[in-house]
N, C-alpha and C positions, 0 to 999 in steps of 0.2 A: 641534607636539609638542615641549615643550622637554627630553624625557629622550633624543631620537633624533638622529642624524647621516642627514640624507640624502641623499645624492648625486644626480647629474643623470642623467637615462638615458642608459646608456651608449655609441647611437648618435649621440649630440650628443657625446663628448668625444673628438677627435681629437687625439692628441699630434703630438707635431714628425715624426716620421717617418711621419705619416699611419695609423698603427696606433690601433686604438680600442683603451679604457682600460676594462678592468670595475670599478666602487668597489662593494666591499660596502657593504653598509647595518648598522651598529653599533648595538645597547643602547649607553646611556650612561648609568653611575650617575651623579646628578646630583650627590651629594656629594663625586665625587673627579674628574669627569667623564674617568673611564678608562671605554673598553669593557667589556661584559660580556656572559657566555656566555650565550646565551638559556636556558632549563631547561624542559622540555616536564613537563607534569604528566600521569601517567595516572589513567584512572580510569574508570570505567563510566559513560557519558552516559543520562542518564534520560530517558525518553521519555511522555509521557502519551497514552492511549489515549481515544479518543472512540466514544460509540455515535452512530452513524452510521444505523444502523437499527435497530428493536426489533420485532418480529413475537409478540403473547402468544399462546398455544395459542390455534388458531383452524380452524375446517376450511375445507379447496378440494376443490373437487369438480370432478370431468371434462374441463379443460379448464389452459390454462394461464394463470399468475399472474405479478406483480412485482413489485419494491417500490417502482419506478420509479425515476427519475434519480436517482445519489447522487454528491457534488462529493467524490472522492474527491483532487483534485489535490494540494492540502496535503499530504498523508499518503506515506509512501514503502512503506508495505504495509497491506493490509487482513486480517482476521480475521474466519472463518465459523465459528459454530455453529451448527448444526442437531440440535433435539431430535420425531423425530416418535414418535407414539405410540399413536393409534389409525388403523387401515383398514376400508374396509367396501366391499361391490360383489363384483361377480365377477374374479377376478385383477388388483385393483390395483394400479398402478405409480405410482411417483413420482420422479425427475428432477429436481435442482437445478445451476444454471448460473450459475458471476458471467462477465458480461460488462463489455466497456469497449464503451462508445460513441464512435467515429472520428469523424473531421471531417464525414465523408462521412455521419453521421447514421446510417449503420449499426450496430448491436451485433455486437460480434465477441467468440468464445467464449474465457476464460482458462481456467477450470476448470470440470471438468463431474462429477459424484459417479457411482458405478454408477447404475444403474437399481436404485431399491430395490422389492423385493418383501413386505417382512416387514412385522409393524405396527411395531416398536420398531427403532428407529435411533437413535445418537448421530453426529454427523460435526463433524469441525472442521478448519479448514483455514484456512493462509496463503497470502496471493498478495503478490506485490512482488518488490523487490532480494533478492537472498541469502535468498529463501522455500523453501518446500516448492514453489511455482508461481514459478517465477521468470521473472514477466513487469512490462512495464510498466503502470502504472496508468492512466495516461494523466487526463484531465479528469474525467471521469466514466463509473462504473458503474452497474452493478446486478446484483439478485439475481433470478434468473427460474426458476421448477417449472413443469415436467410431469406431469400425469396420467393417466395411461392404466385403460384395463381396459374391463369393462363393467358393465349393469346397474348404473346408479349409480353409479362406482367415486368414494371420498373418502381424504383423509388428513388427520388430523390432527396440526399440526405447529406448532412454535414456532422462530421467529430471530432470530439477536442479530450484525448487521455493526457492526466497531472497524476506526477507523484510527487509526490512529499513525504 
């Protein structure tokens, strides 16, 4: 780099008195080649979000579902919505779970919603660093429901998983 001064690490430079020598490391304008002050610029870093998963209104009936493996590693948080809207059966429930999948091949629980009872639900949620769920993401997830009740019991529901 011919605008930088840099010096040797500082365990290799031994003066006369056997005391080690720290050298900073200089900017150098190259047209006067005087140091200069580094200047840190701020500013909001943009980030782009990816649909990761897309689920269109769909019904699940009685039992449970997934959206199966999702490569979340890239990404330093994910984002859940959930829009359900119709139920049917006798006391429906329904149950939504992101999980991270461990080395060990098992699904381990990040965030888990109440137990919904109602037909109409909106939910959204973040998982990651500095989240509303502040955990690690690890390799990969997924999104996994519960349905409970009886006689039939369904829901109908739509989802939409983002990382960024």
């Amino acid at each position: 780099m011919a605008n930088t001064v840099v010096w040797q690490d500082p365990d290799t430079q031994q003066g006369t008195s056997g005391s080690t020598h720290v050298q900073p490391v200089y900017m150098v304008d190259p047209a006067t080649q005087k140091a200069v002050t580094p200047t840190t610029v701020t500013g909001a870093v943009t980030r782009q979000a990816v649909a990761l998963y897309s689920l269109a209104s769909t019904v699940s009936s009685g039992s449970t579902g997934n959206s199966g493996d999702l490569v979340v590693g890239p990404y330093t948080e994910v984002g859940i919505d959930i829009n359900t809207t119709v139920q049917s059966g006798t006391s429906p429930t329904v149950q939504f779970f992101w999980e991270r999948k461990g080395a060990d091949g098992l699904y381990y629980i990040l965030w888990q919603s109440a137990i919904l009872t109602v037909a109409t639900n909106t939910l959204s949620t973040s998982i990651g660093a500095g989240m509303a769920y502040n955990q690690s993401l690890g390799m990969t997830g997924r999104l996994r429901w519960a349905i409970g009740g009886s006689a039939s019991p369904s829901y109908t529901f739509s989802v939409n998983v983002y990382g960024k």
